[in-house]
Every structure is written in structure tokens, then in C-alpha cells.
N, C-alpha and C positions, 0 to 999 in steps of 0.2 A: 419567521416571516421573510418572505424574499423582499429584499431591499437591500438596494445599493450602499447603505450607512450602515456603519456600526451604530449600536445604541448606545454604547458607551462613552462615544464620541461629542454625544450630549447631552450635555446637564438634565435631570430630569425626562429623558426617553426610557428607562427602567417602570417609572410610573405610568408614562404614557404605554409603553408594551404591557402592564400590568391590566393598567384603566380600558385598556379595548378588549384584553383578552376576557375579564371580568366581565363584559356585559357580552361577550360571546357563550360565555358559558350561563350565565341571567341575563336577556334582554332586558328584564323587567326594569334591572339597576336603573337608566332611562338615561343614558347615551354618556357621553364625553366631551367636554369643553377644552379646547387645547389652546392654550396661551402662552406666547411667545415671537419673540425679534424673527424676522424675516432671516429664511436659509437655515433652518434648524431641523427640516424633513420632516415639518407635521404633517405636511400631504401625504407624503412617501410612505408614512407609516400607518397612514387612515386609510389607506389604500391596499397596502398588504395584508389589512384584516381580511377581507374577501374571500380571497382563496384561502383562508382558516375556516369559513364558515359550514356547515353541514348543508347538503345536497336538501330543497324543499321538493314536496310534495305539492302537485297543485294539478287543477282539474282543467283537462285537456281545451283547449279551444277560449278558456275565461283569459279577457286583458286583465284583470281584477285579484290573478293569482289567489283564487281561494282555496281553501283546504280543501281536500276529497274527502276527509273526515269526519268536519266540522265546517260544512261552507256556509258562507253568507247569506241569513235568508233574504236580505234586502238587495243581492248583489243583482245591478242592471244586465246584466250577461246572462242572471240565475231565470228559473229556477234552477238549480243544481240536485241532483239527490243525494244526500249525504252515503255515507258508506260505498262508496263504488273505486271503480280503480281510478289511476290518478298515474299522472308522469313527474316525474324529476330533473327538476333542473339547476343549476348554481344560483346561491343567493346572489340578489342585486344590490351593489351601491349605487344607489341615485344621485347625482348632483346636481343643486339647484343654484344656478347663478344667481350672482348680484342681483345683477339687471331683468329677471325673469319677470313677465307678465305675469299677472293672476289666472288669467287663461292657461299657460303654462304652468301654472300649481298646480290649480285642482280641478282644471280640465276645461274643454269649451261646449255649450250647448246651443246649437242650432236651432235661434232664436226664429229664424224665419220658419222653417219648417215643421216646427213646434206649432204658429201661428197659423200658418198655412194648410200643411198635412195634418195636424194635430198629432206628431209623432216624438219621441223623444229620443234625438240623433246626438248624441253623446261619445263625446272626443275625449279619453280619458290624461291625466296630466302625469306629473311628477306623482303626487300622493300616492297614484295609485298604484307608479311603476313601483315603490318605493315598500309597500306594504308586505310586509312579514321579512324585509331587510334592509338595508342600512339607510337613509336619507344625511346627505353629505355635503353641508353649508361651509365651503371658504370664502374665508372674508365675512364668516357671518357677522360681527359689530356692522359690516356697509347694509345690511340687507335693509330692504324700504322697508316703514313700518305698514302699511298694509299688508304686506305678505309675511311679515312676523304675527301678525292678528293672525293670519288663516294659519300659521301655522302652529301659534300656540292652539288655536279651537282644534285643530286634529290630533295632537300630541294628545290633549287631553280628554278628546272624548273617542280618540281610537278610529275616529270616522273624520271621513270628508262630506261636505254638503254644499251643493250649487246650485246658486236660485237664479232662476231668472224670469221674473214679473210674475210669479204665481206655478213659472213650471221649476221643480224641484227634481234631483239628483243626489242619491245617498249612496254613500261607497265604504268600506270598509277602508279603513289607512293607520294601520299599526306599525310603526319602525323603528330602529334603533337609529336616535338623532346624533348628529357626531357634527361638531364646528368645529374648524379652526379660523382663529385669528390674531393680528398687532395689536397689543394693547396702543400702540404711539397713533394709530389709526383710530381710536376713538373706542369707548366702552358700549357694552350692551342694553337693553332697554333691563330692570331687574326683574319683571315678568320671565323674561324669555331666557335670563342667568338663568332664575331656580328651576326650568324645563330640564338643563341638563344635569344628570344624575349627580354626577367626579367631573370635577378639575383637574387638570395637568400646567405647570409652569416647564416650562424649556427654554431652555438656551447654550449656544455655543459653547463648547468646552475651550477652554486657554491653555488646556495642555498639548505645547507643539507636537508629540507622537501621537496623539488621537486627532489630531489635525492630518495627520501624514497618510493615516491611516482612512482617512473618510475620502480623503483626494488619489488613494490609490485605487480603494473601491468603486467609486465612481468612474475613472477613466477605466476600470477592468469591466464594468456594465456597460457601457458605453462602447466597450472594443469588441465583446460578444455578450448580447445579452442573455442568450438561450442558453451559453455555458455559464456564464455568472449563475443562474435558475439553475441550470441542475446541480450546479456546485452546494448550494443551500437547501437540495428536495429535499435530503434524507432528515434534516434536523424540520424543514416545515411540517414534511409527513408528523413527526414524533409531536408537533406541538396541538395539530390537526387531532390527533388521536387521545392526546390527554384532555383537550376539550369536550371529544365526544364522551371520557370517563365520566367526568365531573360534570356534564351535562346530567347521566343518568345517577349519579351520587348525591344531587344535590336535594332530590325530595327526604332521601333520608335525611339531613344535615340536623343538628339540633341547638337550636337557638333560645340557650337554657336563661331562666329569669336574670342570673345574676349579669349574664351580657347585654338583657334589655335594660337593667338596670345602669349598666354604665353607660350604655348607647345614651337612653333620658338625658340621664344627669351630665354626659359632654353637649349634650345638645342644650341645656339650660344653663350651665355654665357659660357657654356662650354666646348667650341671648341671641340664639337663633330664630327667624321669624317661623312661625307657622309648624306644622306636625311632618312637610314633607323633608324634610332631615332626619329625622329621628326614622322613618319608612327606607330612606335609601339607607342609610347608615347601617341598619337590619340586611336588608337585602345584600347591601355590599359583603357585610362583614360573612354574612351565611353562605356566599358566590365563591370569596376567603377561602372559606375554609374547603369547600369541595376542590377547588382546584390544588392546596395543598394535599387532597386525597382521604380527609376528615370528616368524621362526623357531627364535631365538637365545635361549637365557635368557642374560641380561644380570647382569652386578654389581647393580644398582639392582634387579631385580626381585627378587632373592636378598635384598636390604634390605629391600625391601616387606613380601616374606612373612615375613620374622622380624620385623616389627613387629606385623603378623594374628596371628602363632600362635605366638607365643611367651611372650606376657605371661599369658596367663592359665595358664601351665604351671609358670611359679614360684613359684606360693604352695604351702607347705610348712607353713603353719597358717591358721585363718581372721583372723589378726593380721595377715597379710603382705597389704601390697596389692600389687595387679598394676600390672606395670609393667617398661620395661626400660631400663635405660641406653644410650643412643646411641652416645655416645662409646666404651662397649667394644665395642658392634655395629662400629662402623665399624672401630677396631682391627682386630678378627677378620676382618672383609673384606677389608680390605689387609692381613693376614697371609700369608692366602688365597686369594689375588690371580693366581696362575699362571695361564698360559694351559691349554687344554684338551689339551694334547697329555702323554700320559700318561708319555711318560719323560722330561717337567721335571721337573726337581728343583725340588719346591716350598719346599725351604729349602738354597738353595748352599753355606750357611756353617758348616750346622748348629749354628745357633745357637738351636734352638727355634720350628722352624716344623711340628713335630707338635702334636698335640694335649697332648704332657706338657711342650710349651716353652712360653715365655712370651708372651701372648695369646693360648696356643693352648685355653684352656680347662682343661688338665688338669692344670696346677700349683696354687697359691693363689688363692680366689677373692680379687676385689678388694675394699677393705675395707669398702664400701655395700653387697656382695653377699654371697649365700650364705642360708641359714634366717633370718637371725638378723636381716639387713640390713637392716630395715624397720618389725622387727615387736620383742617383749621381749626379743632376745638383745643389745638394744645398751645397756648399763649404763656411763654416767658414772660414774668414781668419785671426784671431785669434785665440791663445791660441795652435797651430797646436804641438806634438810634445814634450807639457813640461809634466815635467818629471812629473809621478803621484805621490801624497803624501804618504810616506811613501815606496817609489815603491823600492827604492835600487837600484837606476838605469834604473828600468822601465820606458819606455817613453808611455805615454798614446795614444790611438789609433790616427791615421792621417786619415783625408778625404781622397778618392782617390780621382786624378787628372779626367778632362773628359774620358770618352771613346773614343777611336777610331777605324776605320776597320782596321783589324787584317789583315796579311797573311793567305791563308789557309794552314794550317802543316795538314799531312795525316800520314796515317800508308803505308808504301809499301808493295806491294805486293797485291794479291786477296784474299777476305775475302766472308763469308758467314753470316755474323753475321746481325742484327735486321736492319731494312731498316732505311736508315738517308739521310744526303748530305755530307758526308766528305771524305771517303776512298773507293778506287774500291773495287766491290762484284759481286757475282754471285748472283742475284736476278730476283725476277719474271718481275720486270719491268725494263725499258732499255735499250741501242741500243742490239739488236742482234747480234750475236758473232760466233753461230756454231749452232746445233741440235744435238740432241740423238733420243734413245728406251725414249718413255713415263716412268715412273714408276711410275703406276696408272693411273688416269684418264686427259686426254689429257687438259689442258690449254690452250699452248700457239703453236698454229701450225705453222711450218714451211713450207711453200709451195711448196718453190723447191724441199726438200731436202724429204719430203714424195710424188711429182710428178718422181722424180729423183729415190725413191724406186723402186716405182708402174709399173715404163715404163717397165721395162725388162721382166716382167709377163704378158702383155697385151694377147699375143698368143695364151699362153697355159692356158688362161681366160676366153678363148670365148668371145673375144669382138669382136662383132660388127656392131658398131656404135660410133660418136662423142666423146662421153661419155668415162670417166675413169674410170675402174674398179679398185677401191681401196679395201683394207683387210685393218686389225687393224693392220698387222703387218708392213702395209707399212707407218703408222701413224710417223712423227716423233716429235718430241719436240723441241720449239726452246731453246735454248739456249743464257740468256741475261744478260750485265753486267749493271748493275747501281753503286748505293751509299750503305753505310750502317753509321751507328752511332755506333760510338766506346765509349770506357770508356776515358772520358780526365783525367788524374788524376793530378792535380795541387800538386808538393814541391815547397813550400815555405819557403826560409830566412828571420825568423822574426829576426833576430840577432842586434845586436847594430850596427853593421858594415853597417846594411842595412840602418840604419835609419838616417848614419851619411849626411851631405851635402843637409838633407831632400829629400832624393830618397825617402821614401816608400811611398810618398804620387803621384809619379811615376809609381811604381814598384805598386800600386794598383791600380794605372788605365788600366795596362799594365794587369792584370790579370783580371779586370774585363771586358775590350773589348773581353776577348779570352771567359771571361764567355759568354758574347751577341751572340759570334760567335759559339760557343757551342750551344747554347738555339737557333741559326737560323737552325743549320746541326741536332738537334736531339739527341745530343751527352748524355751520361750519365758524372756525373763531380762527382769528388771529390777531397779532400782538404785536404794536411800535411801539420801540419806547424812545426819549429822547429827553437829553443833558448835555448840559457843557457844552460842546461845540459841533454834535452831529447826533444824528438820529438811525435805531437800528431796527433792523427786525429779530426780536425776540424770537418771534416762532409765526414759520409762512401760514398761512391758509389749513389748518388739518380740522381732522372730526375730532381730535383727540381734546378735549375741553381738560383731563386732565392733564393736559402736560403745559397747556396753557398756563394753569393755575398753581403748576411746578417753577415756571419763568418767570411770573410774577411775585411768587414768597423768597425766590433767589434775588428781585429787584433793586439796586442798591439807588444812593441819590447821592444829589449834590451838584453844585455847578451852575453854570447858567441854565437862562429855556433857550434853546433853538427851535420855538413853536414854529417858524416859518419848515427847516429842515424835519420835521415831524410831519407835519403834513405833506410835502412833496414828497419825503418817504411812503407814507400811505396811499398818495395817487398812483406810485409805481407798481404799489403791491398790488391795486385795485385793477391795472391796464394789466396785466399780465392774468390777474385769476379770469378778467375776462377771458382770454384767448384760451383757458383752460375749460368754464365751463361756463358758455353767454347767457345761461336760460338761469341763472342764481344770482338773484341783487342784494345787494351790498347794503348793508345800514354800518356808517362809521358813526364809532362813540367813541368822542376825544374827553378824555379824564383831565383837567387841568383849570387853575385858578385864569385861566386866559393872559396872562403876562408873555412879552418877550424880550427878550435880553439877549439872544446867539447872533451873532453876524453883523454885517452890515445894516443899517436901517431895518430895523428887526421886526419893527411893528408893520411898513410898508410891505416889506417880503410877506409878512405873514398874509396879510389882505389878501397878496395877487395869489397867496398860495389854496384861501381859501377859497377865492372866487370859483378857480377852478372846479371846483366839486358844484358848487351851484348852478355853472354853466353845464355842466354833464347830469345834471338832477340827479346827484348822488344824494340816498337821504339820510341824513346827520341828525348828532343830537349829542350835545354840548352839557358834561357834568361838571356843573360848576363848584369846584371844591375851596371857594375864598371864602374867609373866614373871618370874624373879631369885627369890632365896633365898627370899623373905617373899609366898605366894599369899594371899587372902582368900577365894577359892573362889567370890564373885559372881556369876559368869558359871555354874557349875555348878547357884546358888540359881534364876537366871531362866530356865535352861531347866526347870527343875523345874515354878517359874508356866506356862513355857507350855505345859508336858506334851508336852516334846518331850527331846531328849536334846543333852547337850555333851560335845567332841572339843577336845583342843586343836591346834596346828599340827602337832604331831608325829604324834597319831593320825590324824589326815584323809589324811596320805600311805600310798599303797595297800599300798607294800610296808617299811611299817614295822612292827618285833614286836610292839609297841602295837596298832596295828591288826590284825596275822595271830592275836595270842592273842583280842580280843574277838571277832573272827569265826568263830573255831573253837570260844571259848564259845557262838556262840550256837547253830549248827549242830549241837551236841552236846546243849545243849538244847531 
């Protein structure tokens, strides 16, 4: 591949150059996931696939790139006649921005003229440019979740479809889907993980010569890039050409029982959801083999593929990193180790060589493994709490408690801000609400209320016939509310106070459920925390919920509260994300028993600290974590300051009476 980096250079581009070449040679695999730190040339390399791609066939004059062999009968360009000649031209990589409209997916239809002319005037999008080659999402973890909708319904049904009020548009849209993205940026919906076939981890090599080496290649692409490219034809030709081998080797390939049988059984060993693992694992492993030039899937190529497609199918929260253990891979291998002849007995002893025997997957997972292996199901119950050496009172970090479902807390009022699931907005998607004038190009039409225009003008129209004469003036828009995704921004009391009666191990589970419930609604999070005598930021503003949930299990305590310096922390972190992004509001959730004890007149400070937020209608919401026989009720006085409301730990969980009576209060009035 022509490319300014070596691969050597980093960690894991060996797999990444494997993982794109494999589904060059089988689209079917179903694309690439590339995960990894910023500056590691996952662009660079999703990019050089292209020119490895083979030359397509497509019929003269169609935007729709359909076959001349096999064309679309549904294609809006067609009819087409099958069998006829055709031209050739280089497959496409498509990229579809962050920020791209849905009109920019899967095309725009000319709603007026549909109305008017009765015609069907179709602007074709991404999908389509993208069909029978690459579609190319960086930054996919930011993409909106509406156009993750449209783009799993095309993934999976091979087609694009456009409706607009009754008029419909079908396209053909097959591609090989490829993201990249930072994990530190926030995880992906897990619909739209298991779309992609193989996983890749990359990062930075730390060895200073392959360091030396990427920074000399770089300035030499950069000083002539045309001799850099022909410096690398001869080795791209050669990789171009072993592609097209193994393109044509791979019907032969033979993907004998005894490899489906280990494929199964790593796939149940580790309680992988669903049957689409055990399909890509096949495919991968049978793509394997053709490209080593085989007709044979092999043991080792049955490894391979379970190391591509399997890590990113065991996370079971955004807590759990991906990843798999080897050593129970290899187990399961030589479990399932039989040759291909179908009446071995693949366990002579019966001593559990099914899948309900021992490494066969369907007994007890192993103790690193399961939901829980990775992420808050794994609780010490020692040592919780004691004081760290040397710490001065410092209590060393606590496990948090399990998670549970949260209440959902909102911001009141209508907002306009990035599409989520948590606070009302005016958004493009939604029930419908009202109509306007368009401003710009019509959407989302409103029927009645542009028939309700049109009628009073029919006369002095000259109509006559059936038919409605419509103008673009009498066009109207609808107007719809849905959801958006707010800033959650977690205060947290790390104080001694917190830690006393062993709450924080509580009071961190309580913030990491609200974390889960954040990371389901889209939400952006961030995290103050504050002890002793000042207040920090954990972790700025990001999408990343889990790295949040990383700062908070590292949390230590101890000290005084400087509740006043917590909150003036948190009003700076808030004026500033304005300036970053004005249209996303802010819901602050202060964690803490309401005491303060840091600074001067500690309780005063605090007041003027919270006033502030109620003077800006910042909306809050006070988890009151005091506890034991004797309350002061604190934490209920400073949600009051901030004109927002307080929960304690028991009301915040969703299906507690506590909370099922105040939600039925409210709903009633």
C-alpha cells in the first residue's frame, strides 16, 4: 500500500494491513473497525486500500453504479438490460462526515416537484456513490444517531430507501463499511459495533528507531510525493495482484466440519451474542486461507479470525474493554481439534468436549471472563478504604458498588442542541408539533398545513381538474420535537465526610449508573471532584463515558469539603463548554452529603457559589448521599440555592417506591 508510514512502526498495523486486505479479497467479511490514540495513520491506511481495489464494471451513463451483468431491477436510472457491455472504472472510497445531513446519506427528493409535476427528481447521496465500494466513517463513535439508523438499515438490507410523504425511492447500496475512531472520544452504539466484520487496536510504537523511521518517511512524502509512490509501485503492483489470485481461489476454499466446529465452540465459549460471529469468523477464516494461497481452512486461520471478530463482540457495557484471552482461545482450539471427518468423535471419553463440557464454552465462564471481567462487576472485598501509606489521612480509592437503572433527570424546558435521548428539543426527527415557511430546502413536509396553504388559491390558478395546484410558496415545514443529549456534568464529594460509614463505595456506584444512563441517552459527561482544600477537574467535557467511569474507580478521599471551591469549579467548566458548543445544556449533578468545611466561611461561600447557577437557570439536581439516624438535611438546603431539586441514593434508582410515588405525583399533576 502506498503510504507515508511504515507498519511496523505501529503497534497493531500488521493486523490492520491484514484486516482491510481480507475483506478486499471477501467483501462479504463486512468491513473494519479501527480503534486507536490519535496519530497512529488509521486514515493513512483505510485510504491505501483503494488503489489495491480491482477495476469495476458498471453500465454507462447509471449514477447508481450498477452491474452490466447483474443490474438493478429497481435501479431509478434502470431499466438497464442485463448482459450488455459496460465501462470500467476504479472502485470508490466514500466518506461520510460527522456532521453530514441525512439528505447527504441517502439522497435528496424533490418534494415540490413530486407535488407539483408529479415526477420523481432524485439527487442521489453517499449510499449510492458508495455501492459495490468502500463507505468510510472517521470519527465514526461522533456520528449522530440518526444517520447511524440509516446506516445500519442499508448495511443490512443492501439497499437504501427514501420516503418522502407517500413518494418512495429504492437504490441498491452494498459496501464495504470501514471506521475509524478514539476510543478517549467516546464508544459506539453496540448495534452499529457488531455491523463491523474485524476489529483492529493500534497504537504508537515506543521504539525510538521505528519512531525515526515514520518521521523520515513522512518528510520524504511530503518532499516528493510522486517519487515516494513510484518508490512503493512495484511492491503495491505485487500485493494488487495477489488479491486478484485469492479473489479467484477463494470459491474453491474448503471450510471443512472440523473448523466449523472450532469456529461454534470459540464462539460459545465466549458468550458471544447472536449467530453473526460464528458467519464472519467462517468467512474471515475461509478469506485466510485463500490469501495464504490454500484451499484448506487451517487451525491457525480459525485463530486468526477469532482474534479480527471477536473482541469487539464482548463488551456488554461501555465499561468493558475489548479484548480476548489467548490462552482460553487456544484451549478451545485443541478442544476442537478433530479432524474433518464427520463421524469422529470429537470427544472419545466424554468427558466434555461439547460445548456444555469443560473449555467447551457452555459450562462456567473463567474467572477474568464474562460481563463483569473487566469492567464494575469485579469487587475486592478487602483492604476497601484503608488509609494509604504515608497518605495523612488519605483513604485509598473504594470499588464502586454495582450499577443500577437510574431515574431519568432532564433539563426543562425546549432545547435545540445535538440529537440524544434525554431532554425535549426541536429536532428533525419526532412527533410533529406545528409547521412553518421552509428556510431552504424542504425536508420534512407537512401535508395538511401546505394543502391548507394551496386551497384558497385554487381559482385564481386555473385549476381544472382533480389535481392540486401547488407553488413553493405554499410548501410548508413540519415542525418536530424529539430528544437531544445534554452536557451531564458530575460534582463530586471526595471529602472524608464522604467516605465516612463506607458510602463512597455507594456514592460510586450511584454515579456510575448515571454514567451508563448518560452513555445510553448520548449525553456528553464530565467530572469535578473536590477535597481538602481545592477542587479539580477529573476529566473536561468528552463523549467518552468510559474514561469518566476510569477517574472515578481511580477516586481517592479524605479531607475537608471545599463544597463552595467545587462548584466555582464547575461554573468555569460550564462558561467555557459554552463558548465551545452554545446549542447543548448542561444538567449539573453535585454527588455529596451537602456539608462544608474548606475555606473561609465555608457554608456562606457555598450559597454565593450556588446562587450562581440559579441565576443563569442552570438545571441541577442535588444527590443527597447523608446517612444514619441524625440527617441535617444540607444537601436538600443547596439544591434549593441552586433551584434545582435533591434525590437521595434510594430515590435516584428507577424502580424504587420512592421514586414510582414522586413520578406518579407528578404526572397526576
Amino acid at each position: 500500500m502506498t503510504t507515508p508510514f511504515p507498519f511496523t512502526a505501529v503497534v497493531g498495523q500488521d493486523d490492520l494491513r491484514l484486516a482491510l486486505l481480507l475483506n478486499a479479497v471477501s467483501p462479504s467479511v463486512g468491513g473494519v473497525l479501527v480503534r486507536g490514540e490519535k496519530g497512529t495513520a488509521k486514515s493513512t491506511a483505510v485510504r491505501a486500500l483503494t488503489s489495491l481495489l480491482p477495476e469495476v464494471a458498471v453500465v454507462p451513463g447509471c449514477r447508481f453504479s450498477c452491474d452490466p451483468l447483474s443490474p438493478d431491477p429497481g435501479c431509478p436510472d434502470g431499466p438497464h438490460e442485463g448482459g450488455g457491455g459496460g465501462a470500467s472504472r476504479p472502485a470508490r472510497m466514500v466518506e461520510l462526515p460527522v456532521g453530514a445531513s441525512e439528505d447527504r446519506l441517502v439522497g435528496a427528493l424533490d418534494i415540490e416537484r413530486a407535488l407539483a409535476e408529479g415526477v420523481k427528481a432524485f439527487e442521489p447521496g453517499l449510499l449510492a456513490a458508495a455501492h459495490r465500494g468502500i463507505l468510510y466513517v472517521d470519527e465514526v463513535n461522533l456520528l449522530h444517531d440518526h444517520l447511524v439508523d440509516l446506516l445500519l438499515d442499508a448495511a443490512a438490507m443492501g439497499a437504501s430507501y427514501v420516503e418522502r410523504e407517500g413518494v418512495s425511492v429504492r437504490h441498491a447500496a452494498r459496501f464495504l463499511l470501514v471506521g475509524t475512531m478514539n476510543p478517549e472520544e467516546g464508544e459506539l452504539r453496540p448495534q452499529l459495533l457488531d455491523r463491523f466484520g474485524l476489529t483492529v487496536e493500534v497504537a504508537a510504537s515506543r521504539e525510538p528507531d521505528e519512531r525515526v523511521e515514520v518521521v523520515r518517511r513522512r518528510l520524504a512524502y511530503d518532499d516528493d510525493p510522486a517519487g515516494f509512490a513510484a518508490r512503493w509501485a512495484d511492491e503495491e503492483a505485487a500485493v494488487r495482484q495477489r488479491i486478484v489470485a485469492a479473489r479467484e481461489l477463494l470459491p474453491s476454499v474448503r471450510l471443512g466440519d472440523g473448523a466449523l466446529r472450532q469456529i461454534a465452540a470459540t464462539c460459545a465459549a465466549f458468550e458471544v451474542d447472536g449467530m453473526r460471529a460464528d458467519i464472519v469468523m467462517a468467512r474471515t477464516a475461509t478469506a485466510l486461507a485463500a490469501w495464504a494461497g490454500r484451499t484448506d481452512v487451517l487451525a491457525e486461520d480459525v485463530r486468526q479470525a477469532a482474534l479480527l471478530a471477536l473482541p469487539h463482540r464482548r463488551r456488554r457495557n461501555p465499561f468493558d474493554a475489548p479484548g480476548l484471552d489467548e490462552d482460553k482461545l487456544d484451549r478451545t482450539l485443541e478442544e476442537f481439534s478433530g479432524d474433518d471427518d464427520p463421524d469422529n468423535d470429537p470427544d472419545p471419553d466424554g468427558d466434555g468436549g461439547g460445548p456444555g463440557g469443560p473449555g467447551g464454552g457452555g459450562g462456567q465462564p473463567e474467572p477474568d471472563e464474562g460481563p463483569a471481567g473487566d469492567g464494575a462487576g469485579a469487587r475486592p472485598e478487602e483492604g476497601e478504604g484503608a488509609p494509604a501509606p504515608g497518605g495523612g489521612g488519605e483513604q485509598s480509592p473504594v470499588r464502586a458498588a454495582e450499577p443500577f437503572r437510574t431515574k431519568v433527570l432532564s433539563v426543562p424546558g425546549i432545547g435545540e442542541g445535538a440529537a440524544g435521548r434525554r431532554s425535549r428539543a426541536r429536532t428533525e426527527h419526532g412527533r410533529t408539533t406545528g409547521a412553518h415557511r421552509p428556510r431552504g430546502a424542504l425536508t420534512k413536509l407537512h401535508l395538511a398545513a401546505t394543502v391548507q396553504a394551496a386551497a384558497p388559491h385554487q381559482r385564481a390558478r386555473g385549476r381544472s381538474g382533480r389535481g392540486l395546484v401547488v407553488r413553493r410558496d405554499d410548501l410548508r415545514q413540519a415542525a418536530r420535537e424529539g430528544r437531544e443529549g445534554n452536557l451531564v456534568l458530575f460534582v463530586v464529594d471526595a471529602s472524608g465526610s464522604m467516605a465516612a460509614r463506607q458510602r463512597m463505595g455507594a456514592v460510586k456506584g450511584a454515579v456510575l449508573s448515571l454514567l451508563l444512563d448518560a452513555y445510553q441517552r448520548r449525553d456528553k459527561v464530565g467530572l469535578v471532584t473536590f477535597r481538602g482544600s481545592a477542587a479539580d477537574v477529573a476529566l473536561p467535557p468528552t463523549s467518552s463515558v468510559d474514561a469518566a467511569a476510569a477517574r472515578l474507580e481511580s477516586l481517592p478521599t479524605g479531607g475537608r469539603t471545599p463544597l463552595a471551591a467545587g462548584l466555582f469549579k464547575a461554573h468555569d467548566v460550564l462558561r467555557v463548554e459554552r463558548l465551545r458548543d452554545p446549542a447543548r445544556r448542561a444538567l449539573v449533578v453535585v454527588v455529596t452529603d451537602g456539608r462544608a468545611t474548606g475555606g473561609p466561611e465555608p457554608v456562606a461561600l457555598a450559597s454565593r457559589a450556588a446562587r450562581l447557577f440559579a441565576a443563569e437557570g442552570v438545571a441541577s439536581v442535588v444527590v443527597d448521599c447523608e446517612s444514619g439516624p441524625v440527617r441535617l438535611g444540607l444537601a436538600g438546603r443547596l439544591a434549593g440555592e441552586l433551584g434545582g431539586t435533591a434525590v437521595t441514593l434510594d430515590e435516584l434508582r428507577a424502580d424504587s417506591i420512592a421514586g414510582l410515588v414522586k413520578d406518579a405525583q407528578r404526572r397526576a399533576a
